[in-house]
C-alpha positions in Angstrom: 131.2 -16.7 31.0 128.1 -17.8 28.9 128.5 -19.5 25.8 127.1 -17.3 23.1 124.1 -18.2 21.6 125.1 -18.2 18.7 127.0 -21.3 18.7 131.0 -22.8 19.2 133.1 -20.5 17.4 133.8 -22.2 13.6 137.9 -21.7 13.2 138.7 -21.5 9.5 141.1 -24.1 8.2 142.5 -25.5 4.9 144.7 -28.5 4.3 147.4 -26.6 6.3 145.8 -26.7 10.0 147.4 -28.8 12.5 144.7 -30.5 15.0 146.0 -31.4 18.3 144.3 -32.4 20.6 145.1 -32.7 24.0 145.7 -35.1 26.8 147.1 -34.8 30.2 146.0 -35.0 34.4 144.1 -32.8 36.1 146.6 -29.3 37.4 148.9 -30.0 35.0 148.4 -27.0 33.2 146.5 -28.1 29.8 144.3 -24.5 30.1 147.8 -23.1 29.1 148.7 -25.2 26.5 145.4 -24.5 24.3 146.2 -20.5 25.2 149.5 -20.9 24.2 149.0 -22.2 21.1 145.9 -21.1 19.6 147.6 -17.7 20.6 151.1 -17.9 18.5 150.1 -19.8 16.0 147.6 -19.4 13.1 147.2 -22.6 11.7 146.6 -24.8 14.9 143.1 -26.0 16.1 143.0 -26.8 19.4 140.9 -30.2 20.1 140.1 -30.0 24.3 137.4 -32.4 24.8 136.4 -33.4 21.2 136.6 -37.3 20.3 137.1 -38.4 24.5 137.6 -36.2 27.3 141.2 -34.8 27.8 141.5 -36.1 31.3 141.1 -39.4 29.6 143.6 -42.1 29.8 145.2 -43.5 26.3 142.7 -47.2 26.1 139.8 -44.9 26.2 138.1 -45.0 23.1 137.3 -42.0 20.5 134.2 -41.2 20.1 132.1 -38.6 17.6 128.6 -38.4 20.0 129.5 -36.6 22.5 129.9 -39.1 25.0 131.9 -38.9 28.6 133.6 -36.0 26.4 133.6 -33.6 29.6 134.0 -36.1 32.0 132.4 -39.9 32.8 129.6 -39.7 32.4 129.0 -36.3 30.9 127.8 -36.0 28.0 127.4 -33.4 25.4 125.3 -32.0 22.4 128.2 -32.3 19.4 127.5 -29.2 17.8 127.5 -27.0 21.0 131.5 -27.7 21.1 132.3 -28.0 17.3 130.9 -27.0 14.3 129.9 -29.3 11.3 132.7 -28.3 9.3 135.3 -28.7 11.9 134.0 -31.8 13.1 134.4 -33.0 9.5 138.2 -32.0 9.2 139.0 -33.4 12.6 137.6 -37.0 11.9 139.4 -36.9 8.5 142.4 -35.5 10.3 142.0 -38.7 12.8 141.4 -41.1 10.1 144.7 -40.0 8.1 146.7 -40.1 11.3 147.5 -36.2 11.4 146.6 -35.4 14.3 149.2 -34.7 17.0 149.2 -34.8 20.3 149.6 -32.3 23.4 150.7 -34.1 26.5 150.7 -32.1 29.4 152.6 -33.1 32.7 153.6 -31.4 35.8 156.3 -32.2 38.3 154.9 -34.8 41.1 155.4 -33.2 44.2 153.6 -29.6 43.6 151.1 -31.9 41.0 149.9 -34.2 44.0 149.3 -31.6 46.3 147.5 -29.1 43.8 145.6 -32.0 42.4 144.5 -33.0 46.5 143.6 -29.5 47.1 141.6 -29.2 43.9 139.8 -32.2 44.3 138.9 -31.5 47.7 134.8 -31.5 48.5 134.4 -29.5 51.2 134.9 -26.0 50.7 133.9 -25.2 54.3 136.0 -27.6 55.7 139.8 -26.6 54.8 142.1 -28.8 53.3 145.1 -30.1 56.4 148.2 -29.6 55.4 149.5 -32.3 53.1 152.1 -34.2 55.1 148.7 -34.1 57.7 147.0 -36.3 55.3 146.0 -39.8 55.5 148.4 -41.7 53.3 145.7 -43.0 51.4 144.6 -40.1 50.0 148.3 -39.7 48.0 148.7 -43.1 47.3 145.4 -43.1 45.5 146.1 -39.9 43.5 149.9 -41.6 42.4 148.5 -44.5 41.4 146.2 -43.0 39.1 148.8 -40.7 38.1 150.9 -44.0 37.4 147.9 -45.7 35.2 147.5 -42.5 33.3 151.1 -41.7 32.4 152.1 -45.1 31.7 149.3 -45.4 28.9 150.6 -42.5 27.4 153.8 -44.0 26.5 153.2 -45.4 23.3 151.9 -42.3 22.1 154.4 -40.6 23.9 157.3 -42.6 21.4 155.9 -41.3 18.5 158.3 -37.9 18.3 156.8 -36.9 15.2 153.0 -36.5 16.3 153.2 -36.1 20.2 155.0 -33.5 22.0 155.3 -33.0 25.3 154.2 -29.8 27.4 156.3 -30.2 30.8 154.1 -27.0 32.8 158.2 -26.2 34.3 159.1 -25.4 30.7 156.1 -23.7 30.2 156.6 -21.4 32.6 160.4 -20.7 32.6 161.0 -21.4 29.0 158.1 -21.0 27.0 159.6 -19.0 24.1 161.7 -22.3 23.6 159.3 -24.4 24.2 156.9 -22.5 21.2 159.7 -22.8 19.2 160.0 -26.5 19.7 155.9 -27.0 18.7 156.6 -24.1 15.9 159.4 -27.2 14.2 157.8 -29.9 15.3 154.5 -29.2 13.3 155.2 -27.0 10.7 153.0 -24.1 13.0 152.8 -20.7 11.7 153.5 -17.9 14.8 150.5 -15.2 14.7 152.9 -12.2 16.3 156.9 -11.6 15.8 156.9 -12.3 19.6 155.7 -15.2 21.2 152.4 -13.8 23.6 152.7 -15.5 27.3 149.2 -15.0 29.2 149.7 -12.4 32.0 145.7 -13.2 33.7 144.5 -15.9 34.8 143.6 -19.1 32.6 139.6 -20.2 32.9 138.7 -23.8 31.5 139.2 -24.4 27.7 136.1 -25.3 26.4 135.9 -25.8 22.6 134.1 -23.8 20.3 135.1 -21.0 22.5 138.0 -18.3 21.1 140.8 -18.4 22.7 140.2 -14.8 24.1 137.8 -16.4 25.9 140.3 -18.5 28.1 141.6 -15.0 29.8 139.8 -13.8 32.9 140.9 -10.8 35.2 142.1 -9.2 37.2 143.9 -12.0 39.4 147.3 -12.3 37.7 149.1 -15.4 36.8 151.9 -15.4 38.8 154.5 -18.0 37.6 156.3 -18.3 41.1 153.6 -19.8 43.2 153.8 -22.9 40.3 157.7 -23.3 40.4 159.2 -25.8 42.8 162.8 -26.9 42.2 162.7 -28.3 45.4 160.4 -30.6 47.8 158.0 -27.5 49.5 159.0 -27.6 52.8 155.3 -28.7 53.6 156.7 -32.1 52.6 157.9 -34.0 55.2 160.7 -37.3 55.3 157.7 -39.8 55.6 155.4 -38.0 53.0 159.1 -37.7 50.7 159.5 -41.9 50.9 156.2 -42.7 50.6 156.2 -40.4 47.2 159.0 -42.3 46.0 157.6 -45.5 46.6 154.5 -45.2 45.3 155.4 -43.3 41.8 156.4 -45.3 39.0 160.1 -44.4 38.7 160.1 -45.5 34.5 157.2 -43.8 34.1 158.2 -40.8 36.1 161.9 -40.7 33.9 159.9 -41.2 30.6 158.8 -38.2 30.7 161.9 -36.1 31.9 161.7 -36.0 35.8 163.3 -38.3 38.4 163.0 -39.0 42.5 164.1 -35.9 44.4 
């Protein structure tokens, strides 16, 4: 989808709107999150990649130039994302402290392998199946799962500004789950019934509306995302080496343990 010529979308505000901006790994379902709320709620602005990229971990600095906000090394023309105005509010929102914080996180076993397959280069060459993989490849993706996760647990404490999108509760409790953000920061809901997207998500880019994060007509179907259970793709060897490489703390910080 182009981005209009016009320029990024300018979302009114007033001393009521919430900034939030967001934070989590790859897969882990932050395309949701910005749906989700920008959808139920009127007073929210959604900040993706505005101040440092969302895929960032926690010691990377903010900054308002646009750069590595899309990626290292990517950078960006400020006003093609955010307009004058909003970049205004969100700084002073930054500066006062006011802005909260949307960590999204995924359950480790379906995150590794979605994150593998997504960051696979070869699109002629199929991925193997996961337990086919050289171990490398997984212990490389936990670790960095480790280093980003850990950093995120000082912000993490702060239960006032930071909440924490788990993509499981997204997906099988989301009503409660927008009711949780609706008390946590005083959000006001846009429709008498919470709105769960029924297409597919695109990328969140910002300045875009939040229409714009819908694409048809492949539907988003919740079951192929839920895994109570180790898939049976998952072998014993693949299992142990999982559990010795995650970070166990880290992994029961945020509400999951060792299957």
């Amino acid at each position: 989808m182009a981005r209009s010529c016009l320029g990024p979308i300018h979302m009114s505000h007033d001393d009521n709107t919430i900034f939030v901006k967001q934070q989590g790994a790859m897969r882990t379902g932050t395309n949701l999150v910005k749906f989700a709320l920008e959808e139920n709620f009127t007073n929210v602005h959604v900040l993706v990649n505005i101040g440092r990229w969302k895929h960032a971990t926690a010691n990377t600095p903010f900054n308002w130039r646009g750069i590595n906000w899309e990626g290292e090394g990517i950078n960006v023309e400020v006003f093609s994302r955010i307009s004058r105005e909003d970049l205004r509010a969100a700084r002073a929102a930054f500066d006062a402290e006011t802005v909260r914080f949307a960590i999204s996180i995924r359950d480790v076993y379906s995150w590794v392998e979605s994150c593998l397959r997504f960051t696979h280069q070869d699109d002629a060459v199929p991925l193997p199946p996961i337990k086919a993989l050289p171990h490398e490849y997984i212990i490389e993706a936990l670790q960095r799962w480790n280093t980003f996760y850990r950093s995120y647990l000082p912000l993490l404490a702060d239960e006032s500004r930071t909440m924490l999108f788990r993509f499981e509760d997204l997906l099988k409790n989301f009503s409660a789950t927008m009711s949780r953000a609706s008390r946590l920061w005083g959000l006001t809901r846009r429709h008498q019934s919470y709105i769960r997207p029924a297409l597919y998500l695109r990328a969140g880019i910002d300045g875009e509306s939040r229409s714009e994060l819908l694409e048809g007509p492949l539907s988003f179907d919740r079951r192929k995302y839920l895994s109570d259970n180790p898939p049976a793709r998952f072998n014993e060897a693949l299992l142990t080496l999982i559990s010795r490489t995650v970070d166990r703390d880290v992994l029961r910080a945020y509400g999951y343990d060792i299957l």
